[in-house]
Backbone as ProteinMPNN parsed JSONL, in Angstrom:
{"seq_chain_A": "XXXXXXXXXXXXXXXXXXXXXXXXXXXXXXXXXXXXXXXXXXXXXXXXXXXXXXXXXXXXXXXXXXXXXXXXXXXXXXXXXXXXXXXXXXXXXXXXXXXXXXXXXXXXXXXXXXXXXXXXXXXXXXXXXXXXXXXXXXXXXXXXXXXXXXXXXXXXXXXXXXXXXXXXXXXXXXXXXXXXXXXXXXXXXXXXXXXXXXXXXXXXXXXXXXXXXX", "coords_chain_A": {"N_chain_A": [[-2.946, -34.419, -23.912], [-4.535, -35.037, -21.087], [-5.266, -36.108, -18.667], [-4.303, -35.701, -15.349], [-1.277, -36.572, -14.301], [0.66, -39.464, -12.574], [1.591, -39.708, -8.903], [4.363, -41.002, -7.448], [5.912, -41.603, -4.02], [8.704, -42.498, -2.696], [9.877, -43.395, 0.026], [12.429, -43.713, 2.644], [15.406, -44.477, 4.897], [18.687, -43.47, 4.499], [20.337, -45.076, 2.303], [18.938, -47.633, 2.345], [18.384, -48.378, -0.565], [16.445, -46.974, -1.763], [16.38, -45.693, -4.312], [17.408, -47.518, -5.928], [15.327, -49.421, -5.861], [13.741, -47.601, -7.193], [14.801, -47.093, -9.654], [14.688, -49.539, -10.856], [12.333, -49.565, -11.467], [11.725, -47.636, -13.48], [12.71, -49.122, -15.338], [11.68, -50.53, -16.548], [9.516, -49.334, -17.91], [9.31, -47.022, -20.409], [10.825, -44.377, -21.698], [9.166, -42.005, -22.411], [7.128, -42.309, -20.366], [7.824, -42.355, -17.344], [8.798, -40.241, -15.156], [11.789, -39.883, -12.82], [12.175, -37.646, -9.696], [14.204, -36.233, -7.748], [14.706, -35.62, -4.116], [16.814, -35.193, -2.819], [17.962, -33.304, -4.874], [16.747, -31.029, -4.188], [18.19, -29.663, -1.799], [18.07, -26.218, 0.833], [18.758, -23.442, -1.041], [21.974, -22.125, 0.111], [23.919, -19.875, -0.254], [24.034, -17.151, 0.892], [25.099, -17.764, 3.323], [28.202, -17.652, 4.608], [30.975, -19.738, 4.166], [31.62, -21.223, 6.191], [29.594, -21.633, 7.93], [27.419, -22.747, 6.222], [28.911, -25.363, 6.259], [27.697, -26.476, 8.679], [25.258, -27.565, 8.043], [22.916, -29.572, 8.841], [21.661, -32.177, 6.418], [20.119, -34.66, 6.851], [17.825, -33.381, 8.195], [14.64, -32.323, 8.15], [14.444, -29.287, 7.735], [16.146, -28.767, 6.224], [15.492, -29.023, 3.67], [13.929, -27.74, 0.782], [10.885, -27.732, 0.442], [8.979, -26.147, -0.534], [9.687, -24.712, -3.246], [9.849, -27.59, -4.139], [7.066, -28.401, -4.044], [6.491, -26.857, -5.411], [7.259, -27.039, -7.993], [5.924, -29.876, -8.538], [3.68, -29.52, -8.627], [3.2, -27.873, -11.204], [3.821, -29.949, -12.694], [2.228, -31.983, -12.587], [0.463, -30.278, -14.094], [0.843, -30.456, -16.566], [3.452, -28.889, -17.222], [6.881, -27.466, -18.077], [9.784, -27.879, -15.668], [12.071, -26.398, -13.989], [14.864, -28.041, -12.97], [16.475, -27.832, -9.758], [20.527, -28.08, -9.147], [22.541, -29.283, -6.368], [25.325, -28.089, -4.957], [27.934, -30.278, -3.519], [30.37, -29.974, -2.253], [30.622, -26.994, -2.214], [28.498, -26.646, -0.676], [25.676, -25.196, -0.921], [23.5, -24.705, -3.634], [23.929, -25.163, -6.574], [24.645, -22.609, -10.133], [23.542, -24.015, -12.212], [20.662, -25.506, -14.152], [18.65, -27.988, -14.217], [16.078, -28.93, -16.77], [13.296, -30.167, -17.324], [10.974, -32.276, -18.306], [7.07, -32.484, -18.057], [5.622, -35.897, -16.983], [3.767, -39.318, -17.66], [3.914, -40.703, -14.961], [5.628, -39.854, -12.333], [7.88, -40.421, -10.097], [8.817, -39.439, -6.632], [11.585, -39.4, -5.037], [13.294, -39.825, -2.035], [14.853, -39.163, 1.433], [12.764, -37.908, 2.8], [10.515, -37.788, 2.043], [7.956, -38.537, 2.569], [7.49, -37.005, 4.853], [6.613, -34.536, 4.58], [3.36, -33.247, 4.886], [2.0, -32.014, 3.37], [3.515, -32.722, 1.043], [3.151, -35.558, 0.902], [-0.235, -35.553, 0.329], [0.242, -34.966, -2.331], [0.639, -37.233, -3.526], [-0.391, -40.345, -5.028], [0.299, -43.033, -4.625], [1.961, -44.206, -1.83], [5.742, -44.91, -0.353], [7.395, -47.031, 1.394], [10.516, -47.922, 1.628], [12.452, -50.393, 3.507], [15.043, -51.047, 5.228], [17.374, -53.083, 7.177], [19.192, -51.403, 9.735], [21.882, -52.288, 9.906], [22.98, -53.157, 7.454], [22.115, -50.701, 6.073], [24.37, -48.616, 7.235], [26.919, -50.038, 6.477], [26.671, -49.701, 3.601], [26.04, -46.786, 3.618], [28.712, -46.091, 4.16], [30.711, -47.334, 2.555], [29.503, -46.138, 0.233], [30.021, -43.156, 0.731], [33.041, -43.411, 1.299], [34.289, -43.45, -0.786], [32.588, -42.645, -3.111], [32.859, -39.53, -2.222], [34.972, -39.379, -1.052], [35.113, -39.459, 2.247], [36.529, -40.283, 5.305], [36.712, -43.03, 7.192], [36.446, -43.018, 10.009], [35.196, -40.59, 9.475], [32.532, -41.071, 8.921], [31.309, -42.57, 10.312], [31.45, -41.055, 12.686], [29.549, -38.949, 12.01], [26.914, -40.656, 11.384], [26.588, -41.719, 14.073], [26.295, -39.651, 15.574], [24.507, -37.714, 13.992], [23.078, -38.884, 11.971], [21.695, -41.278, 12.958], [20.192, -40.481, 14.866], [18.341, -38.893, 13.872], [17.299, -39.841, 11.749], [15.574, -41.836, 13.179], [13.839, -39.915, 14.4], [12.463, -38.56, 12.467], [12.476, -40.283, 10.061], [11.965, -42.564, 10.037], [9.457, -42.734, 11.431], [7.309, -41.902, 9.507], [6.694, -44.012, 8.164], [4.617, -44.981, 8.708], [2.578, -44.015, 6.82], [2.922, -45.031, 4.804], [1.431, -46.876, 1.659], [2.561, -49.071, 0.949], [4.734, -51.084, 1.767], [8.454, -51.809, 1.256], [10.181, -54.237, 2.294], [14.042, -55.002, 2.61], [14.831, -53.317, -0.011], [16.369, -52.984, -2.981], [16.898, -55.32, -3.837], [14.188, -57.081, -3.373], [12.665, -58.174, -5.389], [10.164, -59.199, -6.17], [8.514, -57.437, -4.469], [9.173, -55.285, -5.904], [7.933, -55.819, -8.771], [5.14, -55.937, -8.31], [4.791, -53.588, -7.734], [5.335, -52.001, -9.932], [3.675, -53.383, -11.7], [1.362, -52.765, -10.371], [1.344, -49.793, -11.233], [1.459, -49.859, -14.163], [-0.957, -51.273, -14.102], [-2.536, -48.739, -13.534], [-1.706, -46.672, -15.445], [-3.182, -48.339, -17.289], [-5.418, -47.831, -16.864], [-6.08, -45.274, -17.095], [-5.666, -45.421, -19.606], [-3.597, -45.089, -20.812], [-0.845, -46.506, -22.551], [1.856, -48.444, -22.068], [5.462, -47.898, -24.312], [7.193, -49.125, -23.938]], "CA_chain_A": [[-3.022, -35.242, -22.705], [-5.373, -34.152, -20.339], [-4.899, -36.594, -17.641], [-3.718, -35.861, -14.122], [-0.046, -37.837, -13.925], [0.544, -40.497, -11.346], [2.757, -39.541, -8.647], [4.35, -42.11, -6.388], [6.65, -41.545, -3.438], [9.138, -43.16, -2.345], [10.985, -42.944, 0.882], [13.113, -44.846, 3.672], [16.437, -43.98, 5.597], [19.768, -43.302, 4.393], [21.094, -46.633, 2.214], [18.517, -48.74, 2.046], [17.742, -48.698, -1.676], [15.276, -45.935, -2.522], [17.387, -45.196, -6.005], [17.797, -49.122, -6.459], [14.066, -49.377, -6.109], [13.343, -46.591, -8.28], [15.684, -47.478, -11.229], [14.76, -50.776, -11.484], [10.559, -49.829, -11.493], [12.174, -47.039, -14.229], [13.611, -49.788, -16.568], [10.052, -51.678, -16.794], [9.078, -48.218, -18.62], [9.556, -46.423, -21.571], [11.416, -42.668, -21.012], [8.426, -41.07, -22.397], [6.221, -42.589, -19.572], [8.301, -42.165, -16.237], [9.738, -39.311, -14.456], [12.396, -39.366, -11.467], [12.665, -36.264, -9.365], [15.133, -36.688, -6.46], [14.167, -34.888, -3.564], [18.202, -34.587, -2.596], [18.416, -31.791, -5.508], [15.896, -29.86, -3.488], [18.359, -28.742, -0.348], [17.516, -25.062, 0.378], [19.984, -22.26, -1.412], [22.832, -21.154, 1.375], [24.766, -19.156, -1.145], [23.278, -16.033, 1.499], [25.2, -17.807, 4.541], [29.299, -17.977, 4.952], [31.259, -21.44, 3.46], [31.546, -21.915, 7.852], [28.349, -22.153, 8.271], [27.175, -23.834, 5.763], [29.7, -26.272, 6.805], [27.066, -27.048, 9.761], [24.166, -28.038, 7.917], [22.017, -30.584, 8.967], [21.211, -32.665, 5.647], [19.074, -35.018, 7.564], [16.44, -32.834, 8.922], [13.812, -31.698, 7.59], [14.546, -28.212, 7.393], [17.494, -28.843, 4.966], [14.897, -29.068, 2.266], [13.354, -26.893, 0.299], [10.194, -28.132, -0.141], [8.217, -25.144, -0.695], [10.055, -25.272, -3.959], [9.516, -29.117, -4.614], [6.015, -28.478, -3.847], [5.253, -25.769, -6.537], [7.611, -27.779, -9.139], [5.372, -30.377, -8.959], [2.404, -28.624, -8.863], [3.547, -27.446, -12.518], [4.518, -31.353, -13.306], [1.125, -31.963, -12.089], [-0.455, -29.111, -14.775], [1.913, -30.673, -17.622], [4.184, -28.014, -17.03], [8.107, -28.182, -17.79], [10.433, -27.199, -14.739], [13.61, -25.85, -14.119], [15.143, -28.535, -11.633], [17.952, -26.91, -9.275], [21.19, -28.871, -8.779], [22.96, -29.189, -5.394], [26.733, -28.194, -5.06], [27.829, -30.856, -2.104], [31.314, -29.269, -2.069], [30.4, -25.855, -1.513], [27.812, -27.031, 0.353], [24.921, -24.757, -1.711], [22.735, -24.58, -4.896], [24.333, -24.869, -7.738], [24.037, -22.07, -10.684], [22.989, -25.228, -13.037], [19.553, -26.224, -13.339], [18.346, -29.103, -15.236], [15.082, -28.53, -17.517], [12.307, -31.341, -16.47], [9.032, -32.125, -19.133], [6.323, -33.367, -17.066], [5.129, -37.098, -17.909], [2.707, -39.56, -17.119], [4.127, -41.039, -13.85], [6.414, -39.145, -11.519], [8.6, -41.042, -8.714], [9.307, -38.768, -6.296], [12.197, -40.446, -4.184], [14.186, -38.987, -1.274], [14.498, -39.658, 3.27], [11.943, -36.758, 3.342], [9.147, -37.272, 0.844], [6.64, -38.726, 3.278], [7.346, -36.673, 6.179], [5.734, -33.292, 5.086], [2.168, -33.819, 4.521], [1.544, -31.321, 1.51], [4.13, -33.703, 0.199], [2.105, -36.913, 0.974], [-1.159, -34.707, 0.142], [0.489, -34.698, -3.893], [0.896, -38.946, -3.844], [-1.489, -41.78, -5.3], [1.207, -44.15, -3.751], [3.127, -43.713, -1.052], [6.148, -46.445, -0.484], [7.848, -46.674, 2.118], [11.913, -49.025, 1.856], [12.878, -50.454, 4.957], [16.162, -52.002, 5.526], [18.114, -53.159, 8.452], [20.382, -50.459, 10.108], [23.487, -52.646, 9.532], [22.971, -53.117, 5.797], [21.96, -49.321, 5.878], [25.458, -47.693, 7.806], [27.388, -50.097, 5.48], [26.203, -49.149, 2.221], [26.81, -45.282, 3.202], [30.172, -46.121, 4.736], [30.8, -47.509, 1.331], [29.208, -44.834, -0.99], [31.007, -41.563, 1.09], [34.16, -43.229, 1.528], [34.563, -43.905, -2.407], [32.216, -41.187, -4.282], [32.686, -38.441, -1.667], [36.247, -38.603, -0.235], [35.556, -39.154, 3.479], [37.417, -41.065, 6.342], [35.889, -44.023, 7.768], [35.966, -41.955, 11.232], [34.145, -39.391, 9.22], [31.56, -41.29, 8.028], [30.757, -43.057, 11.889], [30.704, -40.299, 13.689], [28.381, -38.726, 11.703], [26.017, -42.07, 11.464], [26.135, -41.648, 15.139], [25.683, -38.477, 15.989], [23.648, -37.027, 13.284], [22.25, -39.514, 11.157], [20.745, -41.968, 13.587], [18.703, -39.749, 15.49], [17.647, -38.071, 12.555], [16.235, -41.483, 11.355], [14.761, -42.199, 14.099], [13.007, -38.867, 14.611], [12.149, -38.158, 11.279], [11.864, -40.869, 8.951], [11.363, -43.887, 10.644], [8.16, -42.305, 11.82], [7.075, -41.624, 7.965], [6.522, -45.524, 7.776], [3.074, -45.738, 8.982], [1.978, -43.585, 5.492], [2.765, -45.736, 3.351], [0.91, -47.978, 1.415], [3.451, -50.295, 0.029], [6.421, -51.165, 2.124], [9.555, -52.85, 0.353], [12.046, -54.683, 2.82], [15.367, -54.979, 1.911], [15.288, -52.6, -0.82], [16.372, -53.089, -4.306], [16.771, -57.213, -3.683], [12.813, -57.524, -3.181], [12.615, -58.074, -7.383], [9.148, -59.575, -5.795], [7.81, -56.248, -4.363], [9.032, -54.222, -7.446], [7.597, -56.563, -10.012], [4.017, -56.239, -8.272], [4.464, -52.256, -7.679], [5.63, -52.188, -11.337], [2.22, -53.843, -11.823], [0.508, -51.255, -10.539], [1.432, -48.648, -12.143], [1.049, -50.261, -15.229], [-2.581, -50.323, -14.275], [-2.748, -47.335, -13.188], [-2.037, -46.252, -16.608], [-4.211, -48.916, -18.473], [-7.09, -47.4, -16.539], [-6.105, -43.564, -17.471], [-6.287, -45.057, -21.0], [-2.422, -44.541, -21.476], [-0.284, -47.883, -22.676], [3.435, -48.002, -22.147], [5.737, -47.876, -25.364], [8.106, -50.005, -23.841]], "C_chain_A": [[-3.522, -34.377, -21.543], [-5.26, -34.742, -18.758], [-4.026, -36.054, -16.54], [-1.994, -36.619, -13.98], [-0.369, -38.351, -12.885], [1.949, -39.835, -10.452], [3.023, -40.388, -7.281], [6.067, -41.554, -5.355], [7.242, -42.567, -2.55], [10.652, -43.016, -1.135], [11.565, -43.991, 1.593], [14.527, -43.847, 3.777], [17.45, -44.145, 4.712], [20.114, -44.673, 3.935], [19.955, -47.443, 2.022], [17.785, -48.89, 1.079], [16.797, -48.411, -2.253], [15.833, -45.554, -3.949], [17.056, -46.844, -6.254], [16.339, -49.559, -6.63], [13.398, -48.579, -7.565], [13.91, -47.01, -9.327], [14.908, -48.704, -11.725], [13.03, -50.641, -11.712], [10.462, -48.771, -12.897], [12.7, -48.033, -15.414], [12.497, -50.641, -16.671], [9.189, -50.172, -17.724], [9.289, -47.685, -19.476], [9.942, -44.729, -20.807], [10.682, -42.048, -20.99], [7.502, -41.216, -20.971], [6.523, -41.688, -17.838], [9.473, -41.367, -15.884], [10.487, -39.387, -12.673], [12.458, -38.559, -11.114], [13.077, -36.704, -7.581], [15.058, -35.898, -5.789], [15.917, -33.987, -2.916], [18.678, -33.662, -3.66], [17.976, -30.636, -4.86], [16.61, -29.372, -2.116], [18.279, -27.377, -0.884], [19.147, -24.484, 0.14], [20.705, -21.958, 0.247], [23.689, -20.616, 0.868], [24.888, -17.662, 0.137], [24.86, -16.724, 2.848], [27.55, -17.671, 4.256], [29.786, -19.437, 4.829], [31.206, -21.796, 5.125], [30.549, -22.57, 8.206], [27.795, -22.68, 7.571], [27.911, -25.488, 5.616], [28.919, -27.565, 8.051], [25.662, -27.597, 9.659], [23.399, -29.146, 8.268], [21.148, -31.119, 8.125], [20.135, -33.64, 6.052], [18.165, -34.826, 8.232], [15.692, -32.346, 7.931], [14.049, -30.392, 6.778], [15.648, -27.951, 6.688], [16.655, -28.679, 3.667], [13.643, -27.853, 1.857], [11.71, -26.969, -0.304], [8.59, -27.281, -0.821], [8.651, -25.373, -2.519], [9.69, -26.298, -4.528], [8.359, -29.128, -4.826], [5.235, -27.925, -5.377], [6.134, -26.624, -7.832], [6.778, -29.249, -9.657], [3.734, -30.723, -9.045], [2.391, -28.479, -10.76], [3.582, -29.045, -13.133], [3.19, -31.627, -13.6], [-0.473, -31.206, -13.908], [0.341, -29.416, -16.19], [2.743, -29.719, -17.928], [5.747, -27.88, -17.184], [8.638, -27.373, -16.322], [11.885, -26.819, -15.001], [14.393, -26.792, -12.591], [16.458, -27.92, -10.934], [18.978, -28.592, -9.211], [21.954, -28.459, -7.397], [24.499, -29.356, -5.529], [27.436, -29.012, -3.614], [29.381, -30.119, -1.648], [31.315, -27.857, -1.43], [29.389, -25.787, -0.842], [26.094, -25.61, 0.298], [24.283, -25.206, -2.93], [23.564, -24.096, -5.712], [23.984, -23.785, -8.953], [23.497, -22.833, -12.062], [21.638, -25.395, -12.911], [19.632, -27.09, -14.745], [16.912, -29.233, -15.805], [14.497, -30.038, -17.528], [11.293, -31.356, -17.342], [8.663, -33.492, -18.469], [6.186, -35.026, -17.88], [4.118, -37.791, -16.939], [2.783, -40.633, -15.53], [5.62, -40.411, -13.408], [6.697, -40.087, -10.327], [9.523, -39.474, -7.896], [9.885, -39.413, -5.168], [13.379, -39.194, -3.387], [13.834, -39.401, 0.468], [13.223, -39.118, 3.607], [10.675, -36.755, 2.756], [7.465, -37.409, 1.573], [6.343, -37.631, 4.859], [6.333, -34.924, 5.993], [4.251, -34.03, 4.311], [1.573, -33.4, 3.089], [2.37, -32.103, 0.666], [3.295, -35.053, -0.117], [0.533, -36.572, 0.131], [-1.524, -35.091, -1.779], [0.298, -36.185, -4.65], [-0.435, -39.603, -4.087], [-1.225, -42.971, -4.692], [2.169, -43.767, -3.023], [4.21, -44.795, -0.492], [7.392, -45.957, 0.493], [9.347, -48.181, 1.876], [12.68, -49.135, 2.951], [13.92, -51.506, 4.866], [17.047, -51.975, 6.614], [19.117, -52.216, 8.636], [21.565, -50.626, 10.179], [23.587, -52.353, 8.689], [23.292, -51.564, 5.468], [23.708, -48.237, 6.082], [26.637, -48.313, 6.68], [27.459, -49.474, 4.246], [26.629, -47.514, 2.532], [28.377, -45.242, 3.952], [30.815, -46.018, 3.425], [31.181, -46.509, -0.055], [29.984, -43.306, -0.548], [32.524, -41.805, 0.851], [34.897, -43.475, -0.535], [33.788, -43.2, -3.798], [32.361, -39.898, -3.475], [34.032, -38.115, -0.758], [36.379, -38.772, 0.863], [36.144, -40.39, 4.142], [36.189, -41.986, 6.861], [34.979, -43.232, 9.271], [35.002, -41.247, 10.892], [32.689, -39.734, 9.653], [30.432, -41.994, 9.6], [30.457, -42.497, 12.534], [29.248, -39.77, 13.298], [27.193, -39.001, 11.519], [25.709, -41.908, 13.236], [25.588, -40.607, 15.923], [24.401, -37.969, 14.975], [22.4, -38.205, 12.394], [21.015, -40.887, 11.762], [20.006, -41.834, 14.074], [18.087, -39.018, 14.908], [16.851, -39.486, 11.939], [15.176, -41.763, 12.279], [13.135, -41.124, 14.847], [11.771, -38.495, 13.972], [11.528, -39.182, 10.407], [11.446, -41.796, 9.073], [10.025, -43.774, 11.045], [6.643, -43.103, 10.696], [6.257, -43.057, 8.004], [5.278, -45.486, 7.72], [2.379, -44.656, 7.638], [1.85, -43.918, 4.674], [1.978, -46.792, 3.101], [1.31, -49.195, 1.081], [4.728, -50.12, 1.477], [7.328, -52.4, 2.257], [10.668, -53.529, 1.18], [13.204, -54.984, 2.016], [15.478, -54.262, 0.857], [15.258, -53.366, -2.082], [16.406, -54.932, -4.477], [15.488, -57.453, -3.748], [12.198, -56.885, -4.456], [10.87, -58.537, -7.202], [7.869, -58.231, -5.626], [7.484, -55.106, -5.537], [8.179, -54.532, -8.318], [5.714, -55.771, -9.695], [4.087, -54.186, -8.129], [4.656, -51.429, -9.104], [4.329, -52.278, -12.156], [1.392, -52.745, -11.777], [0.321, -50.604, -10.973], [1.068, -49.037, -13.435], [-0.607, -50.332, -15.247], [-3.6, -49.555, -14.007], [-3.051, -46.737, -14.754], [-3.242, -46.638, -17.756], [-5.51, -48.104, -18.214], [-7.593, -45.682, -16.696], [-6.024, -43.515, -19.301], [-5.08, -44.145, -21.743], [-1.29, -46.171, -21.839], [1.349, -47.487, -23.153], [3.632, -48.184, -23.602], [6.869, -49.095, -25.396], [7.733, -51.489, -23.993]], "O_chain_A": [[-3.052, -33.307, -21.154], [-5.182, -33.987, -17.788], [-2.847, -35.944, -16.875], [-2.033, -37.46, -13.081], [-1.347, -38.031, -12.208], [3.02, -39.531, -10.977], [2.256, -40.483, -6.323], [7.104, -41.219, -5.927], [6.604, -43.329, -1.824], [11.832, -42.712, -1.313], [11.297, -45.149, 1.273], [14.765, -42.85, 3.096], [17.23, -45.08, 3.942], [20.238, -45.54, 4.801], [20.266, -48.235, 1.133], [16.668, -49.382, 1.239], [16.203, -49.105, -3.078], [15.04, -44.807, -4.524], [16.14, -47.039, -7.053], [16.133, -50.138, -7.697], [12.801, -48.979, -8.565], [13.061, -47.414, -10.123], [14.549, -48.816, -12.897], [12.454, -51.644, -12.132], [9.407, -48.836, -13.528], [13.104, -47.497, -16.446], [12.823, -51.777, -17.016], [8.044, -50.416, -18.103], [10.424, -48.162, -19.45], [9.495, -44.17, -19.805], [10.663, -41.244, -20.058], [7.16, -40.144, -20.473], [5.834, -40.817, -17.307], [10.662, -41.577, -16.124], [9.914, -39.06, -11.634], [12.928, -37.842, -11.997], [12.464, -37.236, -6.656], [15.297, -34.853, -6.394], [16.139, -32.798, -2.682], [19.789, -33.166, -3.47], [18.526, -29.535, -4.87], [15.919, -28.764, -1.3], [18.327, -27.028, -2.063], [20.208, -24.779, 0.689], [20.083, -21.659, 1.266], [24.701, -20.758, 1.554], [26.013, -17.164, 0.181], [25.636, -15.817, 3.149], [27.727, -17.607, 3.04], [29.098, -20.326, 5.33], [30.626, -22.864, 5.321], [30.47, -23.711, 8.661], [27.274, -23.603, 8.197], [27.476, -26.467, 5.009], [29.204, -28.737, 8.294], [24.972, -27.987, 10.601], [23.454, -29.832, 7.247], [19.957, -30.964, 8.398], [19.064, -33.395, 5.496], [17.578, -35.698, 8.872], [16.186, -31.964, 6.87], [13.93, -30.298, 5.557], [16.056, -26.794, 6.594], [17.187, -28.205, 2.664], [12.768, -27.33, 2.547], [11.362, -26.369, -1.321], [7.57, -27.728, -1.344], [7.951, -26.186, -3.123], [9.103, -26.101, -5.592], [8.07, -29.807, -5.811], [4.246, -28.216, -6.05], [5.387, -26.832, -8.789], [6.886, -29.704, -10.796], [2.991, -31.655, -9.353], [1.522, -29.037, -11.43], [3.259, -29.098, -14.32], [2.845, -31.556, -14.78], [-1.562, -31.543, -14.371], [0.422, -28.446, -16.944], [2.863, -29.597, -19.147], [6.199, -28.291, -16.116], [8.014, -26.4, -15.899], [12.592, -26.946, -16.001], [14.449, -26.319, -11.456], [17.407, -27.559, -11.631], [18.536, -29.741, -9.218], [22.028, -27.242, -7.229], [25.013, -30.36, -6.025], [27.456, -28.318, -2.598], [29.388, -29.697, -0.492], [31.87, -27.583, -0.366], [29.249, -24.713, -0.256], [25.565, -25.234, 1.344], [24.654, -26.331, -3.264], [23.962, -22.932, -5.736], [22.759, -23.832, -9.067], [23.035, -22.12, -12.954], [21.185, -25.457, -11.768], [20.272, -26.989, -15.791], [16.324, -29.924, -14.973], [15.244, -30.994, -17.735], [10.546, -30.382, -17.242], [9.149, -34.611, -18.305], [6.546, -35.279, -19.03], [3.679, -37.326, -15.888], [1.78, -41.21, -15.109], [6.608, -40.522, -14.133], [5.762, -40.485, -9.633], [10.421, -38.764, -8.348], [9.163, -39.955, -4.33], [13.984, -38.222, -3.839], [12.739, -39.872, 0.774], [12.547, -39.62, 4.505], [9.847, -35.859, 2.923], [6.395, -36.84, 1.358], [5.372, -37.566, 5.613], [5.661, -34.346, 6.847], [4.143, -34.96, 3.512], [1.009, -33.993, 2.17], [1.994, -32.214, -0.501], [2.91, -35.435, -1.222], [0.188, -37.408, -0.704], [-2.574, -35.328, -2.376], [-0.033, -36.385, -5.819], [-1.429, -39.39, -3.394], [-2.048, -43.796, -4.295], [3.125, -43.094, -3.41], [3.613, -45.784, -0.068], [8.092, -44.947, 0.428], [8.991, -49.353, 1.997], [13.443, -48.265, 3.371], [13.699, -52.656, 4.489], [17.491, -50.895, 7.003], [19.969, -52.127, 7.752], [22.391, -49.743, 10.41], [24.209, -51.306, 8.511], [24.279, -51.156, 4.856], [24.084, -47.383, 5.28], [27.279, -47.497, 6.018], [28.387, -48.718, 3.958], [27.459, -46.981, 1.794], [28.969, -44.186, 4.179], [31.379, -44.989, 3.056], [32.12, -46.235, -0.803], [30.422, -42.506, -1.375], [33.265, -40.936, 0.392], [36.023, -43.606, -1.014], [34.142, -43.179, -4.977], [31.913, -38.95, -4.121], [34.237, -37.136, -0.04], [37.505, -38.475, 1.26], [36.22, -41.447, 3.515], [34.998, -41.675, 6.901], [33.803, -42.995, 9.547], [34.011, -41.092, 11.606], [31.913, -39.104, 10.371], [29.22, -41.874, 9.781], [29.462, -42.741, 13.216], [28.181, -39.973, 13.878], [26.319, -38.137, 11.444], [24.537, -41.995, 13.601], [24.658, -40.659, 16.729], [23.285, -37.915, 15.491], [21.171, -38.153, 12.349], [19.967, -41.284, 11.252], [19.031, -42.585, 14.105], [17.171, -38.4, 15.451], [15.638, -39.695, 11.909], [13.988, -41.885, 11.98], [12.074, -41.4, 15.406], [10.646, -38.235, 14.398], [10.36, -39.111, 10.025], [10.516, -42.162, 8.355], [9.369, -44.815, 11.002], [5.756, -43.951, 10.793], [5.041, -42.986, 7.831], [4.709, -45.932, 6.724], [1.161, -44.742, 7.79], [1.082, -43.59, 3.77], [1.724, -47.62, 3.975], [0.609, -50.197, 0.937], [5.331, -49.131, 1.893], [7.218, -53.446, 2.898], [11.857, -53.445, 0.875], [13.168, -55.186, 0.802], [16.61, -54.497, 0.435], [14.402, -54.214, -2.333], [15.814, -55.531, -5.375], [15.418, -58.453, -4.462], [11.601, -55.829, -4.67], [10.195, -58.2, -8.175], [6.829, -58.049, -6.259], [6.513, -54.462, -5.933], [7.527, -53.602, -8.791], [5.114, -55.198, -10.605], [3.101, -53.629, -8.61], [4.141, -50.326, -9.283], [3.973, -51.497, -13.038], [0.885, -52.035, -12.645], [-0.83, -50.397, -11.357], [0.139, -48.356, -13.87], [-1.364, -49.748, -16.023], [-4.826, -49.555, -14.115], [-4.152, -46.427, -15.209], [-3.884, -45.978, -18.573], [-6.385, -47.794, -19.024], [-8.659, -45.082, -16.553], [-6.156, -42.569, -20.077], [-5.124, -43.229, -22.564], [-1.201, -46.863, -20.825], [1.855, -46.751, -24.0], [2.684, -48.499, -24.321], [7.294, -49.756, -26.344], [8.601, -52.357, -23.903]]}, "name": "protein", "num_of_chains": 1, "seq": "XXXXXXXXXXXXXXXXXXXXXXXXXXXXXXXXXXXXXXXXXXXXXXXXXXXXXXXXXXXXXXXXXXXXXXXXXXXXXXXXXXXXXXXXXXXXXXXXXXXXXXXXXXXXXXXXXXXXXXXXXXXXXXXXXXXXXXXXXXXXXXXXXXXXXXXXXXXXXXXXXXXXXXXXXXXXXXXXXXXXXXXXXXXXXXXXXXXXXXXXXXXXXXXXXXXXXX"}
């Protein structure tokens, strides 16, 4: 297989159904075909800094991510290359000494808040997709998901939505929007948008002269 892969990105804010998107454009595929790579494995190593300070990270900026990293891993994806994906320890608030072993394939979703915002990132995309959902829906849903896979206090979870995470949206990713070519309201509910971006890809492949198995 000599072909190029397809690689499609897929971003939007905090909650509003970039995974729920992705899965469900992932289950219209066969395993051999379609690769996820989650851009939230890529925060950078702080093993180097004190558990304090890494205490103070700023997961919503930019510079939380490692994308120098991300960049050359799918560079290699890119070159049918396998990788070595890192995992993220959210507890100790570092890079895990785990990685998870990655063989390239013939479409890559690369999904995460951040994927459109650097450009050598955008630079790597055939599709770029941008999921936009209302900022209620959005603070719910991670009220939800922290206070019940991650342990925290309602308080926690608000302040931090207010202080950190809203003007980090607003700065950062909300920007992003105008890159994309596709963009999905409401998220994983718009079975409409998926179906036809689903489509695509599918002939994307027919026309690289690759036919799903699924």
């Amino acid at each position: 297989m000599n072909e190029r892969p397809v690689v499609i990105g897929v971003a939007g804010g905090t909650g509003s159904g970039k995974t729920t998107v992705t899965r469900s454009i992932i289950q219209q595929f066969s395993d051999k075909t379609l690769l996820m790579l989650e851009q939230d494995f890529y925060y950078k190593d702080q093993s180097h800094l004190p558990f304090e300070e890494r205490l103070k990270t700023n997961y919503d900026h930019p510079l939380a991510f490692d994308n120098d990293l991300l960049i050359e891993h799918i560079e290699k994806l890119l070159n049918h290359e396998s990788i070595e994906k890192p995992v993220y320890d959210y507890k100790l608030h570092t890079r895990s000494e785990e990685i998870v072993p990655v063989e390239s394939k013939e479409v890559i979703i690369l999904e995460g808040i951040m994927v459109l915002e650097d450009a050598r990132l955008r630079d790597l995309m055939d599709i770029k997709v941008f999921v936009d959902t209302d900022a209620d829906i959005r603070i719910i849903r991670r009220l939800l998901r922290d206070i019940k896979e991650r342990g925290r206090t309602i308080d926690s979870v608000i302040e931090q939505y207010v202080n950190v995470v809203r003007p980090m949206h607003l700065q950062f990713i909300e920007p992003t929007k105008r890159y994309a070519d596709i963009i999905i309201p409401e998220g994983g509910q718009n079975h409409v948008a998926i179906d036809l971006l689903s489509t695509k890809i599918q002939r994307i492949l027919d026309e690289k002269g690759h036919s799903d198995d699924n």
